[in-house]
C-alpha positions in Angstrom: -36.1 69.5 74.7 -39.6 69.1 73.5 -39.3 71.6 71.4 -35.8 70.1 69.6 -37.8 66.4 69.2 -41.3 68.5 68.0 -38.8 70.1 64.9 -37.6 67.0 63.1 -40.1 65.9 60.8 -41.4 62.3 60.0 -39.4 60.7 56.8 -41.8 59.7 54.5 -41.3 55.9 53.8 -40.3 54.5 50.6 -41.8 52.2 48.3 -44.0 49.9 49.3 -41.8 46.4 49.2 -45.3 44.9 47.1 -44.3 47.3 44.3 -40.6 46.5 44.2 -41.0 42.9 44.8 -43.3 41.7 42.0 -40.7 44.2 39.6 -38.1 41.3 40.8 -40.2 38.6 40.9 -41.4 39.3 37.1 -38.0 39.8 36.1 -36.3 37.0 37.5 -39.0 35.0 36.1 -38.9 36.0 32.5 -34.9 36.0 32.8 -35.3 32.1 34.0 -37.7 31.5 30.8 -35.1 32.8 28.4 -32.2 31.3 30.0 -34.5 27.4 29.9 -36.4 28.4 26.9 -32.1 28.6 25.4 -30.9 25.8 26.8 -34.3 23.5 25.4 -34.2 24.7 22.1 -30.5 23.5 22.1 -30.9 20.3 23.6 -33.7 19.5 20.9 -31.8 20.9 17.7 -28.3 19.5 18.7 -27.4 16.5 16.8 -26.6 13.5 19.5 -23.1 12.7 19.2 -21.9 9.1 21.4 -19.2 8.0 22.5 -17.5 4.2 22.5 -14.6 4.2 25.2 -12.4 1.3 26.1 -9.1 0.5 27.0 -6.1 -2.0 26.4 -3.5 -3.4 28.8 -0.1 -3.0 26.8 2.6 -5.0 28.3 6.1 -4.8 27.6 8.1 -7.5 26.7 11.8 -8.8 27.5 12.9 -10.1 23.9 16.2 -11.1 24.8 17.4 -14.7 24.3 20.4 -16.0 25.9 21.2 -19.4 24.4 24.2 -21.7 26.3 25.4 -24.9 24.6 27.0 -27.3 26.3 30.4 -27.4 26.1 30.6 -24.7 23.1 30.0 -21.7 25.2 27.0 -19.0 24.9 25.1 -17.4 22.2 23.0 -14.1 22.9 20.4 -12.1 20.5 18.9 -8.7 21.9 15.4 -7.2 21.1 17.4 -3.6 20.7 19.9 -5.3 18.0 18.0 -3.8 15.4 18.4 -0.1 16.3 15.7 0.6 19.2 17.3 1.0 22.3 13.8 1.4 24.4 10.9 1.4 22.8 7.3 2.0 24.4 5.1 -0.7 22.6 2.1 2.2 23.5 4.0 4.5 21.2 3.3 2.2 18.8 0.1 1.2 19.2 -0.7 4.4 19.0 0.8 5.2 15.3 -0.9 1.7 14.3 -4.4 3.2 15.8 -4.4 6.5 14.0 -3.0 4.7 10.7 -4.7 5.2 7.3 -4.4 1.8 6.5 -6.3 0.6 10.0 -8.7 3.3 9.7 -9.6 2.2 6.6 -10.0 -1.5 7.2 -12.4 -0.9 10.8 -14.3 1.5 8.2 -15.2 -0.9 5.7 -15.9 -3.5 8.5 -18.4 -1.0 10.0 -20.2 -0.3 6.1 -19.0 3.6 5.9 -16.2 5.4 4.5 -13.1 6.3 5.8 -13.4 10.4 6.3 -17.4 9.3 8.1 -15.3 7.0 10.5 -13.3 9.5 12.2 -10.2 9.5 14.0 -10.0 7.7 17.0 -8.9 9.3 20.9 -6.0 7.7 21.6 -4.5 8.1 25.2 -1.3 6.3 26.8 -1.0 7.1 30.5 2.5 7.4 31.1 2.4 6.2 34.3 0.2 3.0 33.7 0.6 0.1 30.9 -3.3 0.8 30.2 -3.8 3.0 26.6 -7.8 4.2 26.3 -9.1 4.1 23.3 -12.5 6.4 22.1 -14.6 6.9 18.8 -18.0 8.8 18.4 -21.2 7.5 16.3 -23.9 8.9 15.4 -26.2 6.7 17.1 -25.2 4.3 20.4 -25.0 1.4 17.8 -23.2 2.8 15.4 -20.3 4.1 18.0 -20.4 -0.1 19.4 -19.8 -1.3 15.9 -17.0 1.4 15.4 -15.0 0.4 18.2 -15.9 -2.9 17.9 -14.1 -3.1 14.2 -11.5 -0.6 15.2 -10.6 -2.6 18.5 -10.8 -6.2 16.0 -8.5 -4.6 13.3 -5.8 -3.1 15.7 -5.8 -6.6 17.1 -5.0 -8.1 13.9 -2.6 -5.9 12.6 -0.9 -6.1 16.0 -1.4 -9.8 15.8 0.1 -9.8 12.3 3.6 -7.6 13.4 4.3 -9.5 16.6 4.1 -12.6 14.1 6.4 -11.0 12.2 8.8 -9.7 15.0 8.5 -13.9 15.9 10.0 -15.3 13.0 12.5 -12.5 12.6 14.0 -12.9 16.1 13.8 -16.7 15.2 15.9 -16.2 12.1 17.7 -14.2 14.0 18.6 -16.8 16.8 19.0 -19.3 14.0 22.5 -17.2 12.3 23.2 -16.7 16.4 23.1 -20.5 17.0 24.9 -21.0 13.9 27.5 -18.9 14.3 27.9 -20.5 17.7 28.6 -23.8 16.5 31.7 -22.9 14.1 
């Protein structure tokens, strides 16, 4: 049995783990520069873009009028009279957002033109009355004042149709009330 152990010969070992392991060592370090030396140079020649976010609550509104006179009988007007069923105010805020017209306006309230103010981010969550609203700038400021005037002009120009919407329902009632009385 001696002689069986005395014929296998020694493996010589393999490389030393010193050799090998500064290879990796070097390697994975010089890898790591490149990938952070990448990621810097990008960070410091990308132009800053910011953001403005902010939301609206949009509420929906029951427009119907029910009017009853004494001893003459009822009179009734409905909001969907005029050809719209249902209507999602959102829907519509959205349009009045994105419009050329308020685009323009928020634009020439900021001091720029039209194409350097950008289209705003416009997002209705359909399963919530809230819409977000978002704009980029070129600096934090300039991003504020952006959806400041944006925000300001779609409140105006929302302002201005539901005054409209106002005195054409009250028109509206008017010829109902009218045609009540005869």
């Amino acid at each position: 049995m001696t002689d069986a152990l005395a014929k296998i010969k020694p493996q010589p070992e393999g490389r030393s783990w010193g050799a090998s392991g500064l290879t990796c060592l070097c390697l994975g370090v010089l890898l790591n520069t490149i990938v952070w030396a990448g990621a810097l140079l990008y960070l410091k020649r990308a132009q800053p873009s910011y953001l403005s976010e902010w939301g609206v609550l949009v509420l929906g509104s029951n427009a119907d009028v029910n009017v009853s006179l004494p001893g003459s009988g009822t009179a009734s007007a409905e909001a969907g009279g005029r050809g719209r069923a249902f209507a999602d105010a959102r829907t519509d805020y959205e349009y009045i957002a994105a419009s050329p017209a308020v685009i323009d306006e928020a634009a020439n309230q900021v001091g720029i033109e039209s194409r350097e103010f950008g289209e705003p981010d416009v997002v209705a969550d359909k399963n919530t009355a809230v819409m977000s609203f978002s704009i980029t700038g070129d600096t934090p400021e300039l991003a504020q004042q952006k959806g400041q005037a944006l925000y300001d002009v779609l409140n105006q120009r929302v302002e201005q149709l539901r005054d409209t919407e106002v005195d054409r329902r009250t028109q509206d009632d008017h010829v109902a009330l009218a045609r009540a009385r005869q």
